[in-house]
N, C-alpha and C positions, 0 to 999 in steps of 0.2 A: 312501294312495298320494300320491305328491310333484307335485304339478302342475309342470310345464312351465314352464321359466325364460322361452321365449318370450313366455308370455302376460301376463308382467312387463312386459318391453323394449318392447313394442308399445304399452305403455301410457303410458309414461312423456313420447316424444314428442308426444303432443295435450298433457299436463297443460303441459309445457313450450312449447308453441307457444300454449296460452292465456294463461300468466303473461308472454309477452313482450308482447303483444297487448292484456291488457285493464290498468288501471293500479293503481294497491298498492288493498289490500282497508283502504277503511274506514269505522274501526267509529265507534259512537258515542261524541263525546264524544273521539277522538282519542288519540295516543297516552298522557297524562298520565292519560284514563282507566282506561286498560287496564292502567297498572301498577296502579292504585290498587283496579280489579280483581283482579290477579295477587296485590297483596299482602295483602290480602283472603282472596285462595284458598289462598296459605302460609302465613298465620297460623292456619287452621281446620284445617290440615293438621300444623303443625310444634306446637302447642298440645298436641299427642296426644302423650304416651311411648310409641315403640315402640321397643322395647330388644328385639336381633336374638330372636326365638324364642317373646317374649313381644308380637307384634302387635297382639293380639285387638281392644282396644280402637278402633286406627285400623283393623283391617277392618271392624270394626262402623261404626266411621262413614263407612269409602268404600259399601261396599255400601248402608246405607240413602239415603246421596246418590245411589246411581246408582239405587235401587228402578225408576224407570221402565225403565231398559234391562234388568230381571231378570237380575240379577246374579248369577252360581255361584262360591258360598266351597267350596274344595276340602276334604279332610281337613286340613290343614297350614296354611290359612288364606289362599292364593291367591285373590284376585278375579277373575273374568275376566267381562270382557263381548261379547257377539259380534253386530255390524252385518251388516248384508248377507247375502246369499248367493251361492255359487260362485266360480269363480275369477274375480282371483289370488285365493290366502287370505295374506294381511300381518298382521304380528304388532307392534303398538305394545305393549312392554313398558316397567315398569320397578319397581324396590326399593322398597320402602317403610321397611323397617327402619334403626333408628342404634346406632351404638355407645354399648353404657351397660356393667352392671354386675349378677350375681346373687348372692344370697346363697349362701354357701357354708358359712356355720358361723355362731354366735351365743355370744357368750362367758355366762359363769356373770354376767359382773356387766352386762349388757343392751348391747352393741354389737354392730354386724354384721360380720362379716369379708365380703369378694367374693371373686368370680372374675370376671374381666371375657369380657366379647361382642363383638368376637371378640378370641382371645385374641393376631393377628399381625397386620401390616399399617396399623397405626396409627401418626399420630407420634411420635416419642420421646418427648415428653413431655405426649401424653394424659394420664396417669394425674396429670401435678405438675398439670394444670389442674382437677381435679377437688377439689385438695386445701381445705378450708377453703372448699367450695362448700355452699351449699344446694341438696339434694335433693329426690328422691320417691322413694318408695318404694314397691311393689307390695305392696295386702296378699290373702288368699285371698277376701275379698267380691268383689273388683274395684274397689275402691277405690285410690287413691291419698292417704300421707300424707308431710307432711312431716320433714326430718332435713336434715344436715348431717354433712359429710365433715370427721372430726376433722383439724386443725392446729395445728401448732408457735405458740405465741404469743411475737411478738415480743418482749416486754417478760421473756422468760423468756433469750431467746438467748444472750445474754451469761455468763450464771452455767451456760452448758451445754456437759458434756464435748465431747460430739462432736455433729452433726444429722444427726438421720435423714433419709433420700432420699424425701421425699415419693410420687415416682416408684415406688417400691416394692411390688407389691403386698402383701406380708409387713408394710407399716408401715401400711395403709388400714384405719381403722374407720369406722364410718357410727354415728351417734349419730342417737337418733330420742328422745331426753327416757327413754329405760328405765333403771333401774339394777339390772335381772335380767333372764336367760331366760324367765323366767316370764314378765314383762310384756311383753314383745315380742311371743310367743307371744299373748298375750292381745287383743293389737291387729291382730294377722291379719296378721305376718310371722313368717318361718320360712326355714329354707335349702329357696332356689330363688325366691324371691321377687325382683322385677325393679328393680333402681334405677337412676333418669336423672336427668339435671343437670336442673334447673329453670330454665326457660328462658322467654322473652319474645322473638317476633319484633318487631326494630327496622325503621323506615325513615328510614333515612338522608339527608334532604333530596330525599326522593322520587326520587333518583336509586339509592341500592342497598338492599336486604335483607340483615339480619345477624341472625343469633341462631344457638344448640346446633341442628345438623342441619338445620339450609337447606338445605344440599347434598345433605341423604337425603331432603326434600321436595321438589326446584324438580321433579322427572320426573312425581311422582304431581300435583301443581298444574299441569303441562304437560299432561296428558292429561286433566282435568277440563275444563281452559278449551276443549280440542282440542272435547270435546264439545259444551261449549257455544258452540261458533262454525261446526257442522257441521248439514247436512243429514244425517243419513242415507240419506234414500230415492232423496239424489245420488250413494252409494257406485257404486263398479263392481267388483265381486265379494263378498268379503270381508274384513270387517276386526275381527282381535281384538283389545282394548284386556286386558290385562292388568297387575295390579296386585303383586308376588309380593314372598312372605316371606324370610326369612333370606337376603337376596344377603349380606351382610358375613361372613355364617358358612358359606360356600362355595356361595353362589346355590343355593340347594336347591329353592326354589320354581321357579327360572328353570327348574333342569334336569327339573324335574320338567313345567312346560308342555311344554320342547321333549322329553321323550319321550314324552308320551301324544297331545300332537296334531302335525298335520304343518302345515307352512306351505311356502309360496313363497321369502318373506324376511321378515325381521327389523328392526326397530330396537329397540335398547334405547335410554330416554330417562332422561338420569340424570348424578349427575356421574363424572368421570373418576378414575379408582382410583390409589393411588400401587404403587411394584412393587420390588423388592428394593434392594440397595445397590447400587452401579454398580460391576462390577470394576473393580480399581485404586483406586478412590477408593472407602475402605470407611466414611469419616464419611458420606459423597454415598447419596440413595436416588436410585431414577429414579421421578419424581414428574409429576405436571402444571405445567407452567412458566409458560403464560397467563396473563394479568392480566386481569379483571372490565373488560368492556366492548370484548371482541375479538368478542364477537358470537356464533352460533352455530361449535363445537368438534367437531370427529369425532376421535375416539379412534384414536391412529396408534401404531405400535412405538417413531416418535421425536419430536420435538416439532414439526419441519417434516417431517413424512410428505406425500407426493403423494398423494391419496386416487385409489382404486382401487373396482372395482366398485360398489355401492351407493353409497358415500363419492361417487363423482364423479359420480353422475346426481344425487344431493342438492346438489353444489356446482352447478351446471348451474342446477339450482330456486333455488337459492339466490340466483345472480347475475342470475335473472330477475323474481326477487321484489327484488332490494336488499337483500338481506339480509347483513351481514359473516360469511363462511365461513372457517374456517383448522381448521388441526390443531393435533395438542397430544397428547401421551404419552398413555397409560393401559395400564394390567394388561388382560389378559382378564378381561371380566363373568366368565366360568368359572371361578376358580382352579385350580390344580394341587390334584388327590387321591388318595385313595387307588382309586378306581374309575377309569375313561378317562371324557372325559365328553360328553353324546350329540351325535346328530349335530349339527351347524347347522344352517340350513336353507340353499338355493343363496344365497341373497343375504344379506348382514347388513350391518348397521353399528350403532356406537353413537356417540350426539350431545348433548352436555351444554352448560352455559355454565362458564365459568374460573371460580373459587370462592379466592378468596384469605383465608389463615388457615387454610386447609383442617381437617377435626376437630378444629377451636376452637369454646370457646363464642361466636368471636367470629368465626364463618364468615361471608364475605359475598360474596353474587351482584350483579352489576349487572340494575337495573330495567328496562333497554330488551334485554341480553343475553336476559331471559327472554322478556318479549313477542317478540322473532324468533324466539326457538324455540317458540310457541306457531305465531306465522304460518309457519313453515315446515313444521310436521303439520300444518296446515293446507289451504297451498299441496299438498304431499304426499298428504292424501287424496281429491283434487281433488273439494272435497263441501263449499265454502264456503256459508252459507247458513244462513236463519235457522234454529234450533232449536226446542224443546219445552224442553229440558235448560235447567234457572236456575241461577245460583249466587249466594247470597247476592253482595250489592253490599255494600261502603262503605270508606267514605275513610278512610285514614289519615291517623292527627295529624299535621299539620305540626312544631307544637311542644305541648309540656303545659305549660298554666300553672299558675304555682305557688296552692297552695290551703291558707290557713290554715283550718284546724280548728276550731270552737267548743266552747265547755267547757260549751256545751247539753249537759242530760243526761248527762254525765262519772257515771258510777257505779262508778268502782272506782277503784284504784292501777294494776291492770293496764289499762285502758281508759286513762288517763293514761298508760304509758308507751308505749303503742300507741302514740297521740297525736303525742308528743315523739321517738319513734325514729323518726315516719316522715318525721318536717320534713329536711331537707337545712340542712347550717352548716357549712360548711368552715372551720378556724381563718380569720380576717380576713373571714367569712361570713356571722356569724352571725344575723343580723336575721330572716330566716325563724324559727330557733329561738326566738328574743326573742320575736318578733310570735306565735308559737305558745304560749309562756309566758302571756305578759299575760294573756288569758281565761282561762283554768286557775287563777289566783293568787283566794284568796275574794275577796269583795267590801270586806271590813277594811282587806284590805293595801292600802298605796299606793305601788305604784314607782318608782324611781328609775334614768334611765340616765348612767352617768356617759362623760367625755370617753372612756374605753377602750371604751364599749359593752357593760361592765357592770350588769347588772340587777340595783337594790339596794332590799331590802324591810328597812324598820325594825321590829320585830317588836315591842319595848319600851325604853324608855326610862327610866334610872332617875334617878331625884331628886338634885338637885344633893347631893354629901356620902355618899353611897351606897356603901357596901361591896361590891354586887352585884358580881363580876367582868365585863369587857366580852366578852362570845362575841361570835364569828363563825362561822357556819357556808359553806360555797362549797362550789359545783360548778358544774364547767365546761360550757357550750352547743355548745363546739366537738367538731368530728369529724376525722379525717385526712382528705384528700384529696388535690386539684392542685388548680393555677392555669397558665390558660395566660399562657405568658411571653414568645410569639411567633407569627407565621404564616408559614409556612415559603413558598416558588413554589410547590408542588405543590396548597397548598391546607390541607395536615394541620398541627394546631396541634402547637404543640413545648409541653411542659407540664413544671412541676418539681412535686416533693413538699410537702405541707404536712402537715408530721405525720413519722412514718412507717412504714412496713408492709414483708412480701414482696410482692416483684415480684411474684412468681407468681400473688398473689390475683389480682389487679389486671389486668394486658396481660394481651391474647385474651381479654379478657372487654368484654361491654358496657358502656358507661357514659351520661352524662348531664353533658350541656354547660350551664350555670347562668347563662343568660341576660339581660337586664334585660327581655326578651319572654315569656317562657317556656325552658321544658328542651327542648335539643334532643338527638336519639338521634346517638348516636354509638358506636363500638367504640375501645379501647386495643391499640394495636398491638403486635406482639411485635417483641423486638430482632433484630438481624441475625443469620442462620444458625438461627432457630427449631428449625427442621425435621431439623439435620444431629444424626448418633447420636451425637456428642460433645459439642453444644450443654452450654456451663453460663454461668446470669443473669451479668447484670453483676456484675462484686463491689462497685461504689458508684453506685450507680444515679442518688444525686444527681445526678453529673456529669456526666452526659450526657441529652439532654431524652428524656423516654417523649413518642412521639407519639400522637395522638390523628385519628382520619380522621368528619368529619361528613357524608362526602358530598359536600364541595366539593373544587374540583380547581383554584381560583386564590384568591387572596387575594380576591381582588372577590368570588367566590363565596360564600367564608366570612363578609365583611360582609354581604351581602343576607340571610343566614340570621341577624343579630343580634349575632355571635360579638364579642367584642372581648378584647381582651391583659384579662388581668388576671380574669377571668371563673373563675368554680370549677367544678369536675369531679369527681364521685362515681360509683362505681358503685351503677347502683339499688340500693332494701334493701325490704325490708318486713319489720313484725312477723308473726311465723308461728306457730303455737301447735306445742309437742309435746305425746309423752306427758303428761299428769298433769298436774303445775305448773309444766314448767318448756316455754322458750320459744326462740327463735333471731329475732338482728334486728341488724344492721350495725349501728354506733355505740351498741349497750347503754353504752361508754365513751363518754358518761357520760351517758345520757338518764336510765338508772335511779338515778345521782342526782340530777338536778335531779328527776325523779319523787319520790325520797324528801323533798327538801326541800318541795316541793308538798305533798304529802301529811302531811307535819307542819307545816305552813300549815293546813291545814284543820283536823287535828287539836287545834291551839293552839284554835281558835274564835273569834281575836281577840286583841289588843297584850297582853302581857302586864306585869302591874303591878309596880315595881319591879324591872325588869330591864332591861339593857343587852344588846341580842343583836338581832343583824343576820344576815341570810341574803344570800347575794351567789351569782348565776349569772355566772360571769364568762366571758371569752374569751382567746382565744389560749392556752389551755391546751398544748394537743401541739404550740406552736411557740414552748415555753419558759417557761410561766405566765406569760405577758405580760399579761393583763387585769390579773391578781392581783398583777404585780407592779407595775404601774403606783398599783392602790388602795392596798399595802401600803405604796409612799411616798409616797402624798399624805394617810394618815391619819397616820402617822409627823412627816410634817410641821406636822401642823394637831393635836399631842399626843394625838390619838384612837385612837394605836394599842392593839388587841384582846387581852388576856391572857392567852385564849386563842381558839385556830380550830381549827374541824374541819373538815378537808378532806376529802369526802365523793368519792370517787372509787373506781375498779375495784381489786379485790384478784385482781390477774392470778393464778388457780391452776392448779396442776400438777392437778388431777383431771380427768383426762383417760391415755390407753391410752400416748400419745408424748412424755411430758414424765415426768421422773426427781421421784419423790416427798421427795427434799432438802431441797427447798424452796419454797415458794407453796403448802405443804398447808393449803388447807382446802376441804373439799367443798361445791357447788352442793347447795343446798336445810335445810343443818345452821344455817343464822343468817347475820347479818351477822358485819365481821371488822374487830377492832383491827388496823389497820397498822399493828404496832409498828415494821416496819423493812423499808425502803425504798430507791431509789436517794437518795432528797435527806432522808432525816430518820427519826430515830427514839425514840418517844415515852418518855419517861420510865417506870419500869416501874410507876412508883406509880401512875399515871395510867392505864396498862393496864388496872390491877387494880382502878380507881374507875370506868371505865367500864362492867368486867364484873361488878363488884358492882350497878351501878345495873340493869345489863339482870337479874339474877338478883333481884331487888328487884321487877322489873316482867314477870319473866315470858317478857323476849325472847332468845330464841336467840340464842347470841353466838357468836365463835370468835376466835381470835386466832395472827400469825403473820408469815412473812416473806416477802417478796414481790419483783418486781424495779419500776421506773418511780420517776416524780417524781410531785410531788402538791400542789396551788398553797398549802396550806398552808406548804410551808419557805420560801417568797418574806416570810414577815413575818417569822422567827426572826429576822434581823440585825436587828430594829428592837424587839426582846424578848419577842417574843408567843413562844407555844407551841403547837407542832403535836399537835394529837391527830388525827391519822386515819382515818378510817372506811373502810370499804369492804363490797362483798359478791363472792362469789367469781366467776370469770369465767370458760368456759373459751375457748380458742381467740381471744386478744386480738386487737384489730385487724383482724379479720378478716369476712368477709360470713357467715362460722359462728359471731358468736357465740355461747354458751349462756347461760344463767342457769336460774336457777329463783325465779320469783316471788315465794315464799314467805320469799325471802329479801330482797327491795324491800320487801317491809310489814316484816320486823323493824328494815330500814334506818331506814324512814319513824317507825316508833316510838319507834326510840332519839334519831332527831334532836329529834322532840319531847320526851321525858323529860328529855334534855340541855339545852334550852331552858328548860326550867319549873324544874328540879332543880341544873345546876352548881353 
């Protein structure tokens, strides 16, 4: 039975004549705490995949946090918890699930096809931000592993008929290191199995949070903290906190609370939903309009709605706590279906904070937005006081400093390129990569940095009158990235390209600001009109700056946090293990060569005797072989130009489901690869065929082939040298998916040594 809307009304005036009366509630340690709290609470909460349907994992862990308030997981996987007893009975709800991805099918030769969760109501271009992403993947243990969302490799674009719509989901495979059915199978996925973007919560200059699904955590992080800043035993009637599954996939959980128990009234706590295209303007959706740091948001029909019932005794509370109250759009929590859907209860409302980037991996909330809506269920359940209920404390990095690596206990070639992928070097950058170098190199070698910031190891020297040909072997330190090239009034750096990639990896996704202090968190903003159903990237993105938001909001701002012009910008990476032997890790181009040249450093064992052969890690490679061409003319000039060089660099391949078998054929995991032909050079065929007799000589996996890019070997032809170069196959160039397969770095690392010893 429905209790009596009176016994609501009646209540509301004491809570409201106590918040005018007594003064803001506070807590310890102050507001700067309580984000640092908050963010705390959305990183143990946003850290969890819950992809709509597949929860389990994050009810597991809201339930054993609530264990004291004995908590009831329904069939379906609803949490609820129930304070108090008798009237009113009040319903704090909210979602818990995000938009990801299930398996739908598995090909004969080991990718996953999806079907996405939910399959309406997204932005248009959800699915292109997924593209060329590092995943997770759901397997039958309960485990979680990693993959990567196949993409178009830049270095391929040019020599290709037409590009597939990323956007598609007809063009989306999921690569997890298998190359059959069988092996997928083997590792405990299968169609139905659940994949999300792999994600990291950022804080943004301790003013905002960003990362994949902030906006499907700030409700359930709202009602943890609610607990933990409440009395209980100060309730007056009833109060259910529920936590419910599948809202994205037509609120099935929500509807399923409000038909089996009755309440008084409602809040849902959660962000605001977007809703169909706006008649007349059929690019336009009707979306949430607010900007992050309007404070607490009630979900209205339009973006300045008058709030009405419930809505306006919370504005009421609102203005007596101080708390910033406004409206802002949103869909019904309920969707349209195919059933009516159940009652409401007499009172409702729903109350979010403005979430900008909205279903980006590059979603972000304002810090002090959420703390009001923690203090306003607060004020709301007028039951402030201290608790029993803990929540893990601690602080967020302000900044990470950067941390070179030791070549203590190094035991492998893969433990080395770990190593080496995970240092950060933007072209014009690269000193971390250097400084990550030097301990890795044996203790034989002695290096050399020249005026370019080239890292030169003499390997042998041969005797005055010596017939030994001069080698050179190079690979490049540098990575793609930005630089910022300005600071804008608002605060947000304006940055241009170094290197270059798709947009789309890139904007709405996080990144990392390259300070002389340490790495600050930041997100890549997307371009203007993101959101509209006709949006398409810039067509020269140089031209215009991609901006960058750290959290500041004035130039001064930006300086206090370290930032200055001229500063590099990547998006994080990590080495990530697949399937078997092969692997995924942003800038594989070209860690796994300077990895192979290491590795045939240690293999040599020392200078080799009558031989002339130099190994060089150079720079500025993807902003034109500028290290290399700087060495190429100062040996050129001092008569020491090299007879030959192998330029050890990526052999960008079409093996991969989206790229046309043409050209770039050769497959991850089959050998290293003769670059015979390339954007800037191509090798003599005799020469081909001397390299792939010496790897059949020695036993190393070869391949050989055509490819797209440049490669800092053709920077010395004009001066008479000869390019022979190397590579190993790559897929998904440029991108935060790259692949490899390991197996094919130790054939690199082999053949560079034999070529050393043997030319």
């Amino acid at each position: 039975m429905r209790r009596r809307r009176s016994a609501i009304i009646y209540g509301l005036p004491a809570i409201l004549f106590l918040a005018s009366v007594l003064t803001a509630r506070a807590q310890s340690g102050g507001a700067e705490h309580q984000q640092a709290f908050g963010f705390a609470t959305l990183k143990s909460l946003d850290d969890v995949p819950a992809v709509s349907g597949y929860e389990k994992h994050l009810v597991d862990q809201i339930s054993s946090e609530l264990l004291a308030f004995h908590p009831q997981v329904d069939s379906i996987g609803d949490v609820v918890v129930t304070l108090g007893s008798d009237a009113p009975h009040r319903l704090l709800v909210t979602g818990i699930d995000e938009p990801g991805f299930v398996v739908s099918a598995v090909t004969d030769d080991g990718y996953l096809r999806v079907q996405r969760l939910p399959q309406n109501g997204l932005t248009p271009i959800f699915n292109e931000l997924y593209s060329a992403q590092p995943v997770k993947i759901g397997t039958a243990a309960g485990a979680w592993i990693d993959g990567v969302v196949a993409g178009l490799s830049v270095h391929l674009t040019s020599n290709r008929a037409a590009t597939r719509a990323s956007s598609d989901l007809d063009e989306m495979y999921i690569d997890i290191g298998a190359s059959s059915a069988d092996e997928v199978r083997k590792a405990g996925v299968d169609v139905l199995s659940p994949i999300a973007i792999n994600r990291r919560l950022f804080n943004l200059a301790d003013t905002e949070f960003a990362g994949a699904a902030v906006g499907d955590r700030l409700g359930s992080a709202a009602l943890l903290e609610l607990l933990a800043r409440i009395d209980p035993a100060k309730l007056k009637g009833t109060l259910t906190i529920a936590f419910v599954v599948q809202q994205r996939t037509g609120a099935r959980g929500l509807q399923r609370i409000l038909t089996t128990m009755q309440f008084d009234e409602m809040i849902y706590v959660g962000r605001l939903f977007a809703g169909g295209p706006l008649t007349g303007a059929e690019n336009l959706r009707r979306a949430p309009r607010k900007d992050p740091g309007s404070g607490v948001l009630f979900a209205g029909e339009e973006t300045n709605a008058s709030p009405g019932g419930l809505a306006a005794e919370l504005r009421k509370l609102a203005s007596a706590e101080q708390i910033p109250f406004a409206a802002d759009y949103s869909a019904s929590v309920i969707p349209p279906s195919y059933l009516p859907p159940p009652e409401m209860p007499p009172k409702s409302a729903h109350v979010g904070v403005a979430t900008s980037w909205a279903d980006t991996p590059a979603e972000t909330i304002n810090a002090a937005d959420f703390d009001n809506l923690v203090k306003l269920l607060v004020a709301y359940t007028q039951a402030s006081g201290k608790s029993s209920f803990k929540l893990e404390q601690s602080s967020p990095p302000r900044s990470t400093a950067r941390r070179v690596k030791s070549a203590a206990n190094v035991s492998s070639v893969t433990e080395v390129l770990q190593h080496l992928t995970e240092a950060y070097g933007v072209s014009n950058h690269e000193e971390p990569v250097r400084e990550t170098i030097r301990p890795l190199l044996p203790a034989w070698a002695t290096p050399e940095t020249d005026d370019a910031g080239n890292l030169i190891v003499r390997v042998g020297t041969a005797a005055p009158g010596s017939t030994a040909p001069r080698l050179l072997v190079v690979a490049h330190m540098d990575e793609i990235g930005f630089e910022v090239k300005s600071i804008a009034k608002d605060g947000r750096l304006e940055v241009e390209w170094k290197g270059s990639g798709v947009q789309s990896y890139f904007s709405g996704h996080p990144a990392l600001v390259h300070t002389g202090t340490g790495d600050r968190e930041a997100i890549m903003e997307l371009p203007e009109n993101w959101d509209t159903l006709k949006f398409q990237w810039p067509s020269d993105a140089a031209a215009k700056s991609i901006r960058v938001d750290v959290g500041a909001r004035t130039p001064e701002d930006v300086e206090r946090l370290g930032v200055r012009v001229g500063d590099s910008i990547t998006i994080p990476k990590a080495y990530r293990t697949l399937l078997g032997t092969r692997a995924n890790g942003r800038s594989f181009d070209d860690r796994v060569g300077d990895t192979a040249l290491l590795a045939a450093l240690w293999a040599l064992g020392g200078p080799l005797k009558d031989r002339d052969v130099t190994f060089v890690f150079s720079t500025g490679e993807e902003l034109g072989l500028v290290g290399a061409g700087a060495l190429a003319k100062r040996l050129a000039a001092e008569g020491r130009s090299p007879d030959f060089v192998f330029a050890v660099d990526t052999f960008v391949s079409s093996d991969s489901p989206l790229e046309s078998k043409r050209f770039g054929d050769a497959e991850i995991g089959k050998g290293f690869v003769v670059r015979a032909v390339d954007n800037s050079n191509i090798v003599p065929r005799a020469l081909v065929e001397k390299v792939l007799k010496l790897a059949r000589d020695n036993q190393i996996p070869a391949q050989f082939g055509v490819t797209g890019g440049g490669n800092d070997g053709s920077a010395f032809v004009r001066y008479g040298s000869i390019d022979v170069a190397l590579g190993w196959p790559l897929r998904y160039s440029h991108s935060p998916a790259e692949v490899i397969d390991t197996r094919d770095v130790d054939a690199l690392g082999r053949i560079v040594a034999t070529i050393a010893r043997n030319w």
